[in-house]
C-alpha positions in Angstrom: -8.3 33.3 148.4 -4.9 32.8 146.8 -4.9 29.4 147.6 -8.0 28.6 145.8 -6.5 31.0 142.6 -3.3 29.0 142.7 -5.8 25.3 142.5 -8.1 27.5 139.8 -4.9 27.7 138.2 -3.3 24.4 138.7 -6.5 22.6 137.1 -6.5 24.8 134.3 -2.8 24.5 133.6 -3.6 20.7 133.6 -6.1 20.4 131.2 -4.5 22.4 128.9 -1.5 20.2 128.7 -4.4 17.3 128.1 -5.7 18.7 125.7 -1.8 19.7 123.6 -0.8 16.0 124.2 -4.1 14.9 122.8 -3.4 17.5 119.9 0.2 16.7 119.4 -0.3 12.6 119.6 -3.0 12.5 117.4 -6.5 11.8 117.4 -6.3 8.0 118.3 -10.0 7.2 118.0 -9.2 8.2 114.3 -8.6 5.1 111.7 -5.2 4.9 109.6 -6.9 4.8 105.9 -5.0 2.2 103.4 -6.3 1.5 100.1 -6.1 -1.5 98.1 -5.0 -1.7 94.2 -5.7 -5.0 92.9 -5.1 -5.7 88.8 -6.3 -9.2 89.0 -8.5 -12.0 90.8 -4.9 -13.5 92.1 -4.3 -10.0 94.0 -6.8 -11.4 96.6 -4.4 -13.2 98.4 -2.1 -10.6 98.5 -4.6 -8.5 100.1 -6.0 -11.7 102.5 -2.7 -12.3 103.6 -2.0 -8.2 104.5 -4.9 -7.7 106.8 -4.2 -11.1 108.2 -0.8 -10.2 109.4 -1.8 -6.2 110.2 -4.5 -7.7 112.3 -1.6 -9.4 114.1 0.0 -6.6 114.8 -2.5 -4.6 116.5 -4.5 -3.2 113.8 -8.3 -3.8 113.8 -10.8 -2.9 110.9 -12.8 -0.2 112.1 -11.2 1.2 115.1 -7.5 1.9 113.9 -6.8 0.9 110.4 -9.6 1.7 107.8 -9.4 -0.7 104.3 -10.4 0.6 101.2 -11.4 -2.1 99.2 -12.0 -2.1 95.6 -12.4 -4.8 93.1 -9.4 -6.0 90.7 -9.4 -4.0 88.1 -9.2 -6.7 86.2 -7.5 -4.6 83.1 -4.3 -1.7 82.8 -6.8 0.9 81.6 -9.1 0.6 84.8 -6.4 1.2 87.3 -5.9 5.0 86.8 -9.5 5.2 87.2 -9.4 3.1 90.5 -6.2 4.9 91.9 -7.3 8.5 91.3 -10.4 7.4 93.2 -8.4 5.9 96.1 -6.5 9.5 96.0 -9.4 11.7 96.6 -10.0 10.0 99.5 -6.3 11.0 100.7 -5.4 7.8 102.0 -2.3 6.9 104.9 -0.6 4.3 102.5 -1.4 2.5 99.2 -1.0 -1.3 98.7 -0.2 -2.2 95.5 -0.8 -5.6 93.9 1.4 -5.8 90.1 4.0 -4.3 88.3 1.5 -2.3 86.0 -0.4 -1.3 89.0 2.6 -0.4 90.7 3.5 1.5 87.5 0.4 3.7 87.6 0.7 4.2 91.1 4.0 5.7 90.6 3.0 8.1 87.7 -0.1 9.4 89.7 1.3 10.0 92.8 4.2 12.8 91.3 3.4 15.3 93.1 4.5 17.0 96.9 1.5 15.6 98.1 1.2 11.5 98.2 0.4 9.1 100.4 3.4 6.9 100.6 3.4 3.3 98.2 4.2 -0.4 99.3 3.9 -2.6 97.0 3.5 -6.9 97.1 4.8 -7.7 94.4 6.7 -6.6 91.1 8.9 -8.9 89.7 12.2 -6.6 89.0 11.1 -3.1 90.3 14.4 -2.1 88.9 14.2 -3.0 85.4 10.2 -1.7 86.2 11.3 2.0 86.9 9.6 1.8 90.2 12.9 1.9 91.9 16.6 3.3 91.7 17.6 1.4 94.7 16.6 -2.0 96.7 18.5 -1.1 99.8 17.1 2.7 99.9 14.5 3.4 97.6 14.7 7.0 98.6 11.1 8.6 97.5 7.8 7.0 98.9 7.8 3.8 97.3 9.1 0.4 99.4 7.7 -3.2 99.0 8.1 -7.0 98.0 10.1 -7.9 95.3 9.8 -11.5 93.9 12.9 -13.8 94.0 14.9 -14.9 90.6 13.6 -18.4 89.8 11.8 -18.3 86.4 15.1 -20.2 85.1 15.2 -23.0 88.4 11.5 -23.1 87.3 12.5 -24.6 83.8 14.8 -26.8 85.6 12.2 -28.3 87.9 9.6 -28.7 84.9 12.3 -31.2 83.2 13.4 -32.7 86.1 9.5 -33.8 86.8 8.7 -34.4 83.3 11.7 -35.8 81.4 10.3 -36.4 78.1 10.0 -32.4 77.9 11.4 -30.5 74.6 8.8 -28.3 73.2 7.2 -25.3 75.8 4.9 -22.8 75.4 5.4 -19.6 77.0 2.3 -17.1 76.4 2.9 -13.5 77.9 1.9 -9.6 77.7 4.8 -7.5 76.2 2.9 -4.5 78.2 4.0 -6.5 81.1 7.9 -6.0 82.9 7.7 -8.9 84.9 6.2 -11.1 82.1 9.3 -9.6 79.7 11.8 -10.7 82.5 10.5 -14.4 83.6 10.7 -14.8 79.3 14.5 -13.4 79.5 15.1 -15.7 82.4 13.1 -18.7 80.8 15.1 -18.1 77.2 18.3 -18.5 78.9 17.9 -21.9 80.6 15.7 -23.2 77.8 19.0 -23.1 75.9 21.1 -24.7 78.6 18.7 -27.2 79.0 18.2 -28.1 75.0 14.5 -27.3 74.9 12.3 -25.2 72.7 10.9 -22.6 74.3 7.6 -21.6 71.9 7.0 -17.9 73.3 3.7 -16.2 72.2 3.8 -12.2 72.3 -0.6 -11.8 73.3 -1.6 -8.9 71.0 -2.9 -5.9 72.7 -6.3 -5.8 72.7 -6.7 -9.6 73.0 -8.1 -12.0 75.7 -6.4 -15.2 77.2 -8.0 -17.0 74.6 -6.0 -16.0 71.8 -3.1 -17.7 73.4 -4.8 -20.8 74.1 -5.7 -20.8 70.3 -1.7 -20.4 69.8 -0.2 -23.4 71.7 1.0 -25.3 68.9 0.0 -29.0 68.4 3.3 -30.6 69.1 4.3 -28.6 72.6 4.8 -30.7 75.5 4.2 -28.7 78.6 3.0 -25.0 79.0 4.7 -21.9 81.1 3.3 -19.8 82.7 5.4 -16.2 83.1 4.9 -14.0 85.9 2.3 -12.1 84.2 -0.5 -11.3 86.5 -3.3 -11.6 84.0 -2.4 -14.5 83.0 -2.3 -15.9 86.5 -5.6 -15.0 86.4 -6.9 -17.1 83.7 -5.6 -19.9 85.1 -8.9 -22.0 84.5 -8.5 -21.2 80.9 -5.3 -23.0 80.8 -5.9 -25.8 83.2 -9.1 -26.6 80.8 -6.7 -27.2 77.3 -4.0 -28.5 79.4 -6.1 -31.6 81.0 -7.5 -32.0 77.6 -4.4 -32.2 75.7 -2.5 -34.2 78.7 -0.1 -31.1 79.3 1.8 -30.2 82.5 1.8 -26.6 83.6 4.7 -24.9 85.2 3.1 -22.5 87.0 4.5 -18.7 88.9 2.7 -19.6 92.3 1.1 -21.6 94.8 -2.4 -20.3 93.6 -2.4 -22.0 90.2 -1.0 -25.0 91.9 -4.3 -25.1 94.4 -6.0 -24.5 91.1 -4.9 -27.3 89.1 -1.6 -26.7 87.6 1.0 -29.4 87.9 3.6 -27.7 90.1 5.2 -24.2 90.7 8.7 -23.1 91.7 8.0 -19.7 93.2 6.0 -17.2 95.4 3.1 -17.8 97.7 0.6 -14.4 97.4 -0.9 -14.9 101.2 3.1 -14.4 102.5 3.9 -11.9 100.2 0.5 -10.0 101.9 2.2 -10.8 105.1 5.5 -9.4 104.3 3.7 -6.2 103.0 1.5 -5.7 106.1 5.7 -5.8 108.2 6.5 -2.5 106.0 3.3 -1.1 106.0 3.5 -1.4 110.1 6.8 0.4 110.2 5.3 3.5 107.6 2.4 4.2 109.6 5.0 4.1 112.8 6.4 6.9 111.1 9.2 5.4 108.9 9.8 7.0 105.4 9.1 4.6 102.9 12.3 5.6 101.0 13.8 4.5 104.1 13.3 0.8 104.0 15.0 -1.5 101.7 12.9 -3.6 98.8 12.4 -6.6 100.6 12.7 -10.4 98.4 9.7 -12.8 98.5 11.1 -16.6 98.6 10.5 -19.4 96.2 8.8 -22.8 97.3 8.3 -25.7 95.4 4.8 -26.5 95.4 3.3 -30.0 93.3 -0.1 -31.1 92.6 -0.5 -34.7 93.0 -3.8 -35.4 91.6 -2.9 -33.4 88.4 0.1 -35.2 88.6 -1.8 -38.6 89.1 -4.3 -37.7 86.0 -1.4 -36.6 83.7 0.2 -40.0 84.6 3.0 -38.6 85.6 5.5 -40.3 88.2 7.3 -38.1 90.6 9.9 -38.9 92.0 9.7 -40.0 96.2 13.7 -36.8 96.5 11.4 -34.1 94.1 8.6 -34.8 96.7 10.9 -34.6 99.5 11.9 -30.9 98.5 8.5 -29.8 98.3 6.9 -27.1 100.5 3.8 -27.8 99.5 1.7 -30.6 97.9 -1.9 -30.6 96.7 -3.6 -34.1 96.9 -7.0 -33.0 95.4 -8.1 -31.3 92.7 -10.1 -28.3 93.1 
């Protein structure tokens, strides 16, 4: 009798501890929820290139991660909207795609309770306010920050086009990282003896009242680090082609797009980069705790835009190249 009181007792110590480790491990059948912040169309990649990589490392849609995917918002006054809807749903970890989005993110998420923030990119998160710190945060904001270049940028554009004096440089002044690639631009513009034409959009306006601003005698166009205006990168190809102007573009995207070359970041590795911190948070690791990482520059050339523009480039600039286009979209 004792014996079978004693196994009785055994089996029910037994499942007990089955069911605390269960308990104390987590539900595993149970998906890690992130939700996506886009501002813009270009924010795509970002996000493609995130789930890309997280799916390498062991995640899979619909049986341990859960994506909540909404649409750029495609304007700053949509995002609070988007991210206090994300919040109700009391996400794991927010990916954010911008400096303003980042911003908002920020602002809405000062309180004891919030999900913790990694964001892919912002330009300078320091001059931003995001961060106090790049090697600890501190808080629950981490991410990928972009690389200086917006001055080797305006190098590059004379080196491939030579006869270059007069640039135009639309931007938002709502924008941090647009403010800082114009900073960056102003300073080798006058190293380099050219005229940098800068155009301030007025809020309110569209894209198109800077293409109604680039003066008649500009010789190229340069495109700041302004996500919305990364966006209307059709817009700009379209008068550029027309008027026989090169574009020095922010990324690989407007490059695949039509722009004559970039000197800068790739959005699908920047996604990538992202997915590596996310990965560590939802292993535990405080956001606060890892350091700002820094995106890298490539050079990236179009050589049918280059071909149409009748431009020559030279066999050492296309040497240095990461990546070249040969067709137009």
């Amino acid at each position: 009798m004792n014996k079978i009181l004693a196994i009785a007792l055994l089996a029910a110590l037994l499942g007990l501890a089955g069911c605390d480790r269960g308990e104390l491990s987590g539900d595993k059948s149970t998906p890690q929820v992130i939700a996506m912040v886009q501002l813009t169309e270009v924010d795509r990649s970002t996000v493609a290139g995130f789930q890309e990589e997280m799916a390498v490392l062991g995640y899979q849609e619909g049986k341990n991660i859960t994506y909540l995917p909404v649409p750029p918002a495609g304007s700053i006054d949509k995002l609070e909207g988007i991210i206090k809807g994300h919040l109700a749903k009391h996400p794991d970890l927010l990916l954010v795609s911008s400096t303003p989005a980042t911003q908002m993110a920020k602002r809405l998420t000062a309180t004891d309770k919030k999900p913790p923030i990694v964001f892919a990119p912002v330009n300078d998160p320091l001059a931003a306010d995001i961060v106090t710190d790049l090697k600890h945060p501190g808080g629950h904001i981490t991410g990928i920050r972009l690389p200086t270049g917006d001055d080797l940028r305006l190098q590059w554009l004379v080196r491939i086009a030579p006869l270059t004096k007069r640039v135009f440089l639309p931007y938002h002044a709502d924008d941090k990282s647009a403010l800082k690639s114009v900073e960056m631009a102003s300073v080798a513009a006058d190293a380099l003896g050219i005229k940098l034409v800068s155009y301030s959009i007025p809020a309110g306006s569209s894209i198109a009242a800077a293409i109604a601003a680039i003066p008649p005698d500009v010789d190229a166009i340069f495109l700041p680090r302004d996500s919305r205006i990364e966006a209307a990168i059709a817009d700009f190809i379209a008068v550029a082609t027309a008027r026989r102007l090169p574009i020095a573009a922010p990324s690989l995207t407007q490059v695949e797009s039509g722009a004559l070359f970039s000197y800068g970041f790739v959005h699908r590795d920047i996604g990538r980069q992202a997915a590596r911190l996310a990965d560590q948070i939802l292993k535990g690791v405080a956001a606060g705790d890892l350091p700002v990482e820094m995106a890298e520059n490539r050079l990236a050339i179009n050589l049918a835009t280059a071909r149409k523009l009748g431009i020559s480039i030279p066999s050492d600039i296309l040497l240095q190249a990461e990546h070249l286009v040969r067709e137009l979209p």
